[in-house]
Backbone bond lengths (Angstrom), bond angles and torsions (degrees), N, CA, C in turn:
res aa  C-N    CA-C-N  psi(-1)  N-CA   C-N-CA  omega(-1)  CA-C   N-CA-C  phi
1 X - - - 1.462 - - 1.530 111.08 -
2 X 1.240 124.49 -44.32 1.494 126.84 153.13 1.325 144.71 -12.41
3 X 2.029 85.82 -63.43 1.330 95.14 167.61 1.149 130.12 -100.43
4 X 1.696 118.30 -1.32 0.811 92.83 151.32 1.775 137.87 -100.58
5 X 1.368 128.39 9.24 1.093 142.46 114.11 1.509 118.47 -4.86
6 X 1.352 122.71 -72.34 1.593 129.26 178.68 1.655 103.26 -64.71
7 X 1.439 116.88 -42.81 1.160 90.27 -179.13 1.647 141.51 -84.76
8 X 1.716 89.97 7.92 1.407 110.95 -179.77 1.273 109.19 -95.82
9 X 1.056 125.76 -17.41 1.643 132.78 173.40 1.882 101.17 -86.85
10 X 1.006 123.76 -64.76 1.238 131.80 164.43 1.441 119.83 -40.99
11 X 1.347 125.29 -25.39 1.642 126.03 167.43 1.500 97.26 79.04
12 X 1.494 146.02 -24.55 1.355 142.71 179.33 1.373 118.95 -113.66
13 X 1.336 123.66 161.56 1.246 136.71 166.93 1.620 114.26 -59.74
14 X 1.289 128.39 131.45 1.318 118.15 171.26 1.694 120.51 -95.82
15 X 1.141 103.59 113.99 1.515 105.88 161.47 1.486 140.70 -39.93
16 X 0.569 113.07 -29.31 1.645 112.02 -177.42 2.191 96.04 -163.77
17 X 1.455 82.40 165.56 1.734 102.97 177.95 1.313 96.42 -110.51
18 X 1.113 150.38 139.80 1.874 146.75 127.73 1.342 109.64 -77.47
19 X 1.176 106.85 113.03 1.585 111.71 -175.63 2.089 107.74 -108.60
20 X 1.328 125.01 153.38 1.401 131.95 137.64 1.172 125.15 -142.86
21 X 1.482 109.58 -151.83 1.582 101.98 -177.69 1.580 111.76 85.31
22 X 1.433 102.44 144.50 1.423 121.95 179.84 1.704 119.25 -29.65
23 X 1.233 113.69 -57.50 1.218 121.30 176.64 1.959 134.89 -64.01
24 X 1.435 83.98 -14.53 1.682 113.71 169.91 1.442 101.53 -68.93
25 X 1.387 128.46 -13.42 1.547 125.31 -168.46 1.568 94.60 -68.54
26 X 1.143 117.23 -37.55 1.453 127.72 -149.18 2.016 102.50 -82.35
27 X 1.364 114.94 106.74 1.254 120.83 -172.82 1.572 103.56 -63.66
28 X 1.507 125.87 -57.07 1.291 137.04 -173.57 1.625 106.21 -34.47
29 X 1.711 98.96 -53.65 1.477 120.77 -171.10 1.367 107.04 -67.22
30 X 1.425 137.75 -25.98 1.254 129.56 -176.55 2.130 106.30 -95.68
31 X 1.282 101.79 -24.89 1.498 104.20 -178.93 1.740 97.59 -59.36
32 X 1.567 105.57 -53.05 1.156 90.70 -160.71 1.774 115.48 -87.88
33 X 1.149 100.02 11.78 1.413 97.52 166.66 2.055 118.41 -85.57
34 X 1.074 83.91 -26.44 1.415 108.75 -172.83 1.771 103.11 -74.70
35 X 1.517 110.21 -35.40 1.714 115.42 -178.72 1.473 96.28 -78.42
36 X 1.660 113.57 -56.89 1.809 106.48 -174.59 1.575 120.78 -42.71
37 X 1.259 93.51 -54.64 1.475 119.07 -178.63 1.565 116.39 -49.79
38 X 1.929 104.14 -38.68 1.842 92.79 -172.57 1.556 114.59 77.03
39 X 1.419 114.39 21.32 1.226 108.18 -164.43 1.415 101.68 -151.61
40 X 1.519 133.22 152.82 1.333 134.40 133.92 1.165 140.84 -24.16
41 X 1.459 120.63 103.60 1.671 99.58 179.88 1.364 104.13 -128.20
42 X 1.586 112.77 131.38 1.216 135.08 -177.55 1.441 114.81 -98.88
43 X 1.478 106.54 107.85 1.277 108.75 175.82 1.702 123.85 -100.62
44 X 0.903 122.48 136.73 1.395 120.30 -160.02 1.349 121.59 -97.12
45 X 1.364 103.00 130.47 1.728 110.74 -164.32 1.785 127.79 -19.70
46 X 1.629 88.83 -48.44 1.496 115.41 -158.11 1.746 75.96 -90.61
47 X 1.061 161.59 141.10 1.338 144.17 104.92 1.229 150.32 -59.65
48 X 2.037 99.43 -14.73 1.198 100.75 168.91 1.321 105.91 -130.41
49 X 1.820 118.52 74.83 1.354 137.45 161.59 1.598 102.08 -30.20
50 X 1.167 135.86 -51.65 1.389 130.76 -160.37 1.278 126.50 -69.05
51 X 1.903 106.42 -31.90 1.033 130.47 170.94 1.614 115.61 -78.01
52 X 1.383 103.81 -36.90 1.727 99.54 163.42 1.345 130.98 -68.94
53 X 1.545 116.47 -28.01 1.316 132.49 -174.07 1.508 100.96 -69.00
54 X 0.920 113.98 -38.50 1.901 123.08 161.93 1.128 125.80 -38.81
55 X 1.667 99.48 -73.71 1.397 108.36 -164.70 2.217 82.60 -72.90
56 X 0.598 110.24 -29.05 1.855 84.77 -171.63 1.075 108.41 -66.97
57 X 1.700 139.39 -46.42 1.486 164.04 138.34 1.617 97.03 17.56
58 X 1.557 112.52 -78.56 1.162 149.93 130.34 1.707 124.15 32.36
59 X 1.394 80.00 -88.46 1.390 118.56 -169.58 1.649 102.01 -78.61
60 X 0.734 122.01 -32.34 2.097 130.91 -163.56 1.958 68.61 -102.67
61 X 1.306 158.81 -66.72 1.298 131.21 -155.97 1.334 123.41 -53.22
62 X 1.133 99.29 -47.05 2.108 112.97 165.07 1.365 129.79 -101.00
63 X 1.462 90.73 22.87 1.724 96.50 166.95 1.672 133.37 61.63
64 X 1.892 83.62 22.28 1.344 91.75 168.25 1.156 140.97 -77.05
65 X 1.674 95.31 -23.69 1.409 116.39 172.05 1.773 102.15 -104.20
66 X 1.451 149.64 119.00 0.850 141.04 -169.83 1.894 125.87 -74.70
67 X 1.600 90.70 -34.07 1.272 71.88 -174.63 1.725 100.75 -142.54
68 X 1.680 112.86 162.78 1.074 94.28 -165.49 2.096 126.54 -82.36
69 X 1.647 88.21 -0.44 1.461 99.06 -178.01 1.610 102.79 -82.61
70 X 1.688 122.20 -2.92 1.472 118.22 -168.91 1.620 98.16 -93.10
71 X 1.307 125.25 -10.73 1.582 140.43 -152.81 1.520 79.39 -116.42
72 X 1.309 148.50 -30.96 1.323 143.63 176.07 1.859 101.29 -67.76
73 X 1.197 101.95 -57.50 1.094 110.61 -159.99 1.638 101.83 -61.53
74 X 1.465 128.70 -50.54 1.193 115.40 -154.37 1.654 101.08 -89.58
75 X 1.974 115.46 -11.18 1.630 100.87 151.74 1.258 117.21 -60.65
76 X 1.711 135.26 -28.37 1.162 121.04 -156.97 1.954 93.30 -61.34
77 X 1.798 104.84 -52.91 1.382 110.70 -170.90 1.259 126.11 -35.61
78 X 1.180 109.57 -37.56 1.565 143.19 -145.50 1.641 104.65 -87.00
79 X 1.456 106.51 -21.27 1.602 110.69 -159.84 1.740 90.80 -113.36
80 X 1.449 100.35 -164.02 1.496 113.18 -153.97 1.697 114.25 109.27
81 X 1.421 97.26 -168.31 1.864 108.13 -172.46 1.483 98.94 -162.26
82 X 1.115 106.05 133.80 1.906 134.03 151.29 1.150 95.22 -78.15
83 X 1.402 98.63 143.81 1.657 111.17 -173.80 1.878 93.81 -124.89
84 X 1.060 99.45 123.59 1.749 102.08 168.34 1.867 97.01 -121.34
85 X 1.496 105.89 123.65 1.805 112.33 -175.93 1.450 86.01 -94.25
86 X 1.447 99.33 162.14 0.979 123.99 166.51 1.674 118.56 -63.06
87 X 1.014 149.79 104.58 1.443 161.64 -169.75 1.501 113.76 -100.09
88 X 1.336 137.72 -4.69 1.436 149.00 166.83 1.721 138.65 -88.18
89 X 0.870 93.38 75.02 1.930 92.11 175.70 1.374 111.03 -25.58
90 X 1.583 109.11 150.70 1.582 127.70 -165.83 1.747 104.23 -54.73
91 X 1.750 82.25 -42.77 1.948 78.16 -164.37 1.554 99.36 -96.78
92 X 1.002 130.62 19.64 1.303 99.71 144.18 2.022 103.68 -99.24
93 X 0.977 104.06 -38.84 1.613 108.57 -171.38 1.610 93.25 -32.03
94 X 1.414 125.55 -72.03 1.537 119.04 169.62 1.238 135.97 -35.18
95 X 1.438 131.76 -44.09 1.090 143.60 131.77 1.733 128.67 -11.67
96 X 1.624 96.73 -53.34 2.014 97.89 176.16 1.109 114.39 -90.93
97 X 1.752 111.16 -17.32 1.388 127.74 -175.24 1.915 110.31 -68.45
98 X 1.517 91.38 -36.55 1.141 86.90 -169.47 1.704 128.77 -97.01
99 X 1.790 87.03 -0.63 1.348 113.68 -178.92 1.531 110.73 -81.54
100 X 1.555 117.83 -30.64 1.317 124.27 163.47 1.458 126.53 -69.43
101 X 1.463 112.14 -36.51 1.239 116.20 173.27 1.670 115.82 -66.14
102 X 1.469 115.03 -26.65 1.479 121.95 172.86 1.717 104.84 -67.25
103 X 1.581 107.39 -48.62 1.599 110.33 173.47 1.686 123.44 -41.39
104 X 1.432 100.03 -53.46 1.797 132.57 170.96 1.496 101.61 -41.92
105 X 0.891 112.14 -55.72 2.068 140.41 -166.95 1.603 92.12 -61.39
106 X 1.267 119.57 -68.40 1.515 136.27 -147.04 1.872 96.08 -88.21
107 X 1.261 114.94 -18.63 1.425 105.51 171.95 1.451 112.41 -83.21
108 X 1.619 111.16 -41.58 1.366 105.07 -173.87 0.997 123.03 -63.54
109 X 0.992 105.52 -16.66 1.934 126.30 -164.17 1.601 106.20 -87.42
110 X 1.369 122.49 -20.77 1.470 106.45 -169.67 1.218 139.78 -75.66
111 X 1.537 110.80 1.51 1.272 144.10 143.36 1.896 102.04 -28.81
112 X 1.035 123.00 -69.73 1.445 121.70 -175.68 1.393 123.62 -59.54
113 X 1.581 111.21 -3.84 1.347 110.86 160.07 1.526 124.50 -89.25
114 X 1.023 113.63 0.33 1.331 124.22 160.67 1.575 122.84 -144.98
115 X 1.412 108.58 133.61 1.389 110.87 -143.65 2.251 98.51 -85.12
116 X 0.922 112.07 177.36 1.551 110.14 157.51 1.527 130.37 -52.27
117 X 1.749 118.41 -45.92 0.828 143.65 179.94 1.865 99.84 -49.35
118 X 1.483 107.16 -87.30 1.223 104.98 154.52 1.209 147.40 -35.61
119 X 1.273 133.67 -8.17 0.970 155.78 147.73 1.630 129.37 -40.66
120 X 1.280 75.71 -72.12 1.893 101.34 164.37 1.046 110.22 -69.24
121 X 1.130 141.52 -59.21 1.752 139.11 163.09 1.637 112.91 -35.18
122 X 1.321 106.24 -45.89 1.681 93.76 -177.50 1.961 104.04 -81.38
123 X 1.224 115.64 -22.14 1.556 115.90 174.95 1.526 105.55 -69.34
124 X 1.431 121.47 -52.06 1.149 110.38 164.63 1.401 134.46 -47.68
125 X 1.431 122.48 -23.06 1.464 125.87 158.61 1.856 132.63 -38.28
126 X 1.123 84.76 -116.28 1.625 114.95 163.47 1.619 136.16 -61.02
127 X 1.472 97.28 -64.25 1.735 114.45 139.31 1.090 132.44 -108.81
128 X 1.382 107.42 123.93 1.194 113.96 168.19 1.556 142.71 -115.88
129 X 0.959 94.31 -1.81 1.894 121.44 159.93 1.068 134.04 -136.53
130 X 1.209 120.07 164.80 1.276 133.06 176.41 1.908 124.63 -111.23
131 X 0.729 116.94 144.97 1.246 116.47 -157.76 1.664 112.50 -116.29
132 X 1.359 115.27 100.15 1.368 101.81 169.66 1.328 141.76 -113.66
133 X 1.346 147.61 118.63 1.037 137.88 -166.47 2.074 115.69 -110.79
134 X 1.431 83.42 144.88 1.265 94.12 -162.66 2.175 98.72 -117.64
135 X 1.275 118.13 108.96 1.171 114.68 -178.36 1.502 110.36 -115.30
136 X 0.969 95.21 89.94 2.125 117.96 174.65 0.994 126.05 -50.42
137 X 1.223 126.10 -177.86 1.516 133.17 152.74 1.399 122.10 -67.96
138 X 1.560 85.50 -59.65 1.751 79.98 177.73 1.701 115.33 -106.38
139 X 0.619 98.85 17.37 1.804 116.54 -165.21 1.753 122.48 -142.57
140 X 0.993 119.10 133.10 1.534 114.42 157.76 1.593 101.55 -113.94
141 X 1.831 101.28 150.97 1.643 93.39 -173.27 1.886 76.95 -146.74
142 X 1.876 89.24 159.41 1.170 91.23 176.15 2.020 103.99 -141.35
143 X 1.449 127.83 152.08 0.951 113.69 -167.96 1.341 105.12 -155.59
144 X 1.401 112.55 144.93 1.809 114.18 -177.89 1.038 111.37 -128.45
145 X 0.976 115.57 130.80 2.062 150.11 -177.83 1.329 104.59 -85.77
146 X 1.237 101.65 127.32 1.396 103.78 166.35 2.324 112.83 -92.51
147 X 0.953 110.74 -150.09 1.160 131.08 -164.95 1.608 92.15 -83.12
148 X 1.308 131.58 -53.42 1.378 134.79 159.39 0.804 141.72 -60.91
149 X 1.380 117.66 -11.86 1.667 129.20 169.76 1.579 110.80 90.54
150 X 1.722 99.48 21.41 1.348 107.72 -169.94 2.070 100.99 -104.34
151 X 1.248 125.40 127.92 1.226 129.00 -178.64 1.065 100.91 -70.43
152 X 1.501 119.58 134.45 1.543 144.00 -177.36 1.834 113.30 -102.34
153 X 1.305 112.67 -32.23 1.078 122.75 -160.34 1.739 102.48 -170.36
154 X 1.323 87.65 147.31 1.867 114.15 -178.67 1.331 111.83 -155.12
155 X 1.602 103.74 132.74 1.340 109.01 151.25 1.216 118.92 -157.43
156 X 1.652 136.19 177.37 1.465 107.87 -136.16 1.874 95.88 174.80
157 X 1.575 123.05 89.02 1.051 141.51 -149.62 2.059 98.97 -103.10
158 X 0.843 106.27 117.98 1.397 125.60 161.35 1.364 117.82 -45.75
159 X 1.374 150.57 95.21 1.169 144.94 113.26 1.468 143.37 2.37
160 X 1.467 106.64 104.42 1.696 102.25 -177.58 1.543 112.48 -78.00
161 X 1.162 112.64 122.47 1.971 114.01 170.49 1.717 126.43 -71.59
162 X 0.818 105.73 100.00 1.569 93.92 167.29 1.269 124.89 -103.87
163 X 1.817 103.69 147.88 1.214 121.33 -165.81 1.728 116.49 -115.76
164 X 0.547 95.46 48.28 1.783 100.11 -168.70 1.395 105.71 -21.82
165 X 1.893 112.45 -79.59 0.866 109.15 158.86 1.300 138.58 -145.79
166 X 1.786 156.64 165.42 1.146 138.97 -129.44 1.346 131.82 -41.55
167 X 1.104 166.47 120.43 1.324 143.76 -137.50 1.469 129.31 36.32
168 X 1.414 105.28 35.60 1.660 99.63 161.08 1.418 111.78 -145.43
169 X 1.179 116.84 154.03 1.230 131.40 -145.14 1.492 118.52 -132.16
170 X 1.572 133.84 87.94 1.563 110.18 -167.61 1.686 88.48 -138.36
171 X 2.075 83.92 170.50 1.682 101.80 -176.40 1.345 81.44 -104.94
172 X 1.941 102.38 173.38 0.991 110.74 156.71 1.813 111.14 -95.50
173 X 1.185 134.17 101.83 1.832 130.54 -168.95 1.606 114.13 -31.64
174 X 1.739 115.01 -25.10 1.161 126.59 -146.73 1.883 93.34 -82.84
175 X 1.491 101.57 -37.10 1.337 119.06 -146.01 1.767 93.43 -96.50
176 X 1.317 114.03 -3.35 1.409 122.63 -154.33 1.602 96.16 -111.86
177 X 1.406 121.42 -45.15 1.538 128.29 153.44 1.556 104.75 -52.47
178 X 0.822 105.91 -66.71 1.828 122.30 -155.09 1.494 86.24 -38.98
179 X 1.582 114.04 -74.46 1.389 116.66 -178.25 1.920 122.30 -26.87
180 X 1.615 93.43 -71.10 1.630 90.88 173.25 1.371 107.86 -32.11
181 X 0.939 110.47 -110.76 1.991 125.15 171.22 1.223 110.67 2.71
182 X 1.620 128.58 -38.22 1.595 101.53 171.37 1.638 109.70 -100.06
183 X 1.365 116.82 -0.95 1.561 123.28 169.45 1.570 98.39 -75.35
184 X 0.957 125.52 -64.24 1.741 117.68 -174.33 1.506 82.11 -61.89
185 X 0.784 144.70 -73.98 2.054 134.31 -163.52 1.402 94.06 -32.18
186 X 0.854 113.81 -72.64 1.591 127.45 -160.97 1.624 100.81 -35.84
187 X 1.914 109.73 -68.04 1.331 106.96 -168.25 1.353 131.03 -68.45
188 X 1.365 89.02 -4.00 2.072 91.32 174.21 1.302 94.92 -91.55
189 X 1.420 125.52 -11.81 1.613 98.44 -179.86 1.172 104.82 -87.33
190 X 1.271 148.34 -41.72 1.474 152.63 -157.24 1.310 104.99 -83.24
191 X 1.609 124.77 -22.66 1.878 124.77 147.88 1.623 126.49 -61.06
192 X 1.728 99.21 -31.48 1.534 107.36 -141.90 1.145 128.61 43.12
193 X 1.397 107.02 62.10 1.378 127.10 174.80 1.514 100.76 -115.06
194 X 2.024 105.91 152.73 1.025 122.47 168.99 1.616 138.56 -98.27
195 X 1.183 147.57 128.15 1.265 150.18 177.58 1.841 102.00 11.17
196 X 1.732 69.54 -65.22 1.753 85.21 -165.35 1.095 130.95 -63.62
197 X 1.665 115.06 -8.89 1.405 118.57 -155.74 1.900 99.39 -106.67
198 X 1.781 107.30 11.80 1.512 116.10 -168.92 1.742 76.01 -94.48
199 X 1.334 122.98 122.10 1.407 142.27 134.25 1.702 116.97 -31.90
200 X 1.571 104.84 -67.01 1.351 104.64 -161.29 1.592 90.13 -153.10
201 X 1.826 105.23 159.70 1.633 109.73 175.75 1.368 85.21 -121.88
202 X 1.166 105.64 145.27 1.733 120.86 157.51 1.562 115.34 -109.61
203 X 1.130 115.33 141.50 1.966 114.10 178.56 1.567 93.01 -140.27
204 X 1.419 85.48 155.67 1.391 117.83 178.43 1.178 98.13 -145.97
205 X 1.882 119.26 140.86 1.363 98.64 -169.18 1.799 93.40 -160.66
206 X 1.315 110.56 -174.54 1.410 112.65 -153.02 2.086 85.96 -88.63
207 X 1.222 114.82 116.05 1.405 130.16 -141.07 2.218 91.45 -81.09
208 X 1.738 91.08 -57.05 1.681 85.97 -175.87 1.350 119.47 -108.49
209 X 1.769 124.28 23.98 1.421 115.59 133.99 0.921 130.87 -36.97
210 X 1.612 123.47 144.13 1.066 140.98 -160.89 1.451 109.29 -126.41
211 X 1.326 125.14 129.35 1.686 127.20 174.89 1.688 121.28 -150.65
212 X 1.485 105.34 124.99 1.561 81.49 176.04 1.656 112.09 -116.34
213 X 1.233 119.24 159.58 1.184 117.11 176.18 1.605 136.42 -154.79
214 X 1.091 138.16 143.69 1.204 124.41 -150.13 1.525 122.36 -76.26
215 X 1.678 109.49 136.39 1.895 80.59 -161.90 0.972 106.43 -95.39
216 X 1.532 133.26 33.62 1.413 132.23 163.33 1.169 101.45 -88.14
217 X 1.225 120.41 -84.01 1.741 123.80 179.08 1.459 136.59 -59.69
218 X 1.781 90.68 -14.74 1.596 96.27 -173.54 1.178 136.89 62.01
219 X 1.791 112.14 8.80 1.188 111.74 177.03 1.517 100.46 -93.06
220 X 1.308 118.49 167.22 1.621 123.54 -177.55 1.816 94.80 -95.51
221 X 1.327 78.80 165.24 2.232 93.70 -149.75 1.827 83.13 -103.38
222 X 1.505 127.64 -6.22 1.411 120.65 158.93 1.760 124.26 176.00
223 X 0.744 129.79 -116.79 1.332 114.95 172.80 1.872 108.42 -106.23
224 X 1.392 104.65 153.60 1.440 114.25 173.29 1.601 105.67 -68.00
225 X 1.217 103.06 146.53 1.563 122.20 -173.74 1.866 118.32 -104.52
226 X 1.111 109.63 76.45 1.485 128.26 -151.14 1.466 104.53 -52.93
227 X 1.140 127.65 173.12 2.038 137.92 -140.41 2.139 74.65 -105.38
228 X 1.456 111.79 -44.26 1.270 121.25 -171.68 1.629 106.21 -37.30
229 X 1.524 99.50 -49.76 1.756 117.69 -139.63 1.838 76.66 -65.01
């Protein structure tokens, strides 16, 4: 739908796709984008440019990499394209094209097999909330939804900051779990609600903290390294 979108704004046929990114790993996934499509798709050596642009970033700050024409050189290596052609005749290409778009159709739609009414009747059952947690900067909060989208319960634990030293910023991980766990504790008690009766959890969470921890024991090897620091 994209392309053809782009190519209706654009007035021409497009030649080729340049594709990257994680999901470009997947050969199956690029053939058949390349058959739907009717088109070339070029996937690019490096796929995760973003992740290299880092580590080189990186590397030239502490002089691991020395110089900046040696970080030229090993992007030049690094780059290029796999070419997957298109391998699919028109009429079938229409054919799968149009078999997905019926798929597309029939998902959005399944909503109409069960009405609102019912809805609420089966939430009122078994589940009956929803559970959301919100893990902050300075705060963890936790909160439950009912069937209406109406909040039943809140609670919402303060965060200690540490400053080691001038411009840096860390959690303790221990105190950052601990919190969640007695905020969801908390809000099933002030509902009298049960484990079981939470449908679904939603999180939102502090996005570029940093933590490492051991994956045997699972304890963290020291303090989280805050989005602040």
């Amino acid at each position: 739908d994209v392309m053809e979108a782009m190519k209706k704004d654009f007035g021409k046929d497009l030649g080729a796709m340049h594709v990257d990114g994680g999901m470009t790993a997947n050969n199956f996934l690029m053939q058949l984008q390349a058959d739907l499509l009717g088109c070339e798709v070029l996937r690019a050596r490096m796929p995760e440019a973003t992740v290299l642009g880092a580590a080189f970033a990186a590397g030239l700050a502490v002089d691991f990499y020395h110089r900046v024409d040696e970080v030229k050189d090993m992007l030049g290596h690094a780059g290029g394209w796999e070419s997957f052609p298109n391998k699919m005749n028109m009429s079938l290409r229409d054919k799968e094209y149009a078999r997905w778009k019926d798929a597309v159709t029939r998902a959005m739609d399944l909503q109409r097999f069960d009405s609102m009414e019912k809805k609420k009747k089966k939430a009122a059952g078994a589940h009956r909330y929803i559970l959301s947690i919100d893990q902050g900067t300075t705060s963890s909060r936790a909160l439950l939804f009912d069937v209406e989208g109406g909040a039943v319960a809140k609670e919402q634990m303060e965060l200690k900051q540490h400053y080691p030293h001038p411009g840096w910023t860390e959690h303790d991980p221990n105190e950052i779990l601990n919190s969640v766990v007695k905020c969801c504790e908390s809000v099933l008690k002030q509902a009298g609600a049960k484990p079981g009766e939470v449908a679904a959890i939603g999180i939102t969470n502090q996005r570029e903290t940093t933590v490492a921890w051991d994956r045997v024991t699972g304890k963290p090897y020291n303090k989280a390294i805050v989005w602040l620091d």
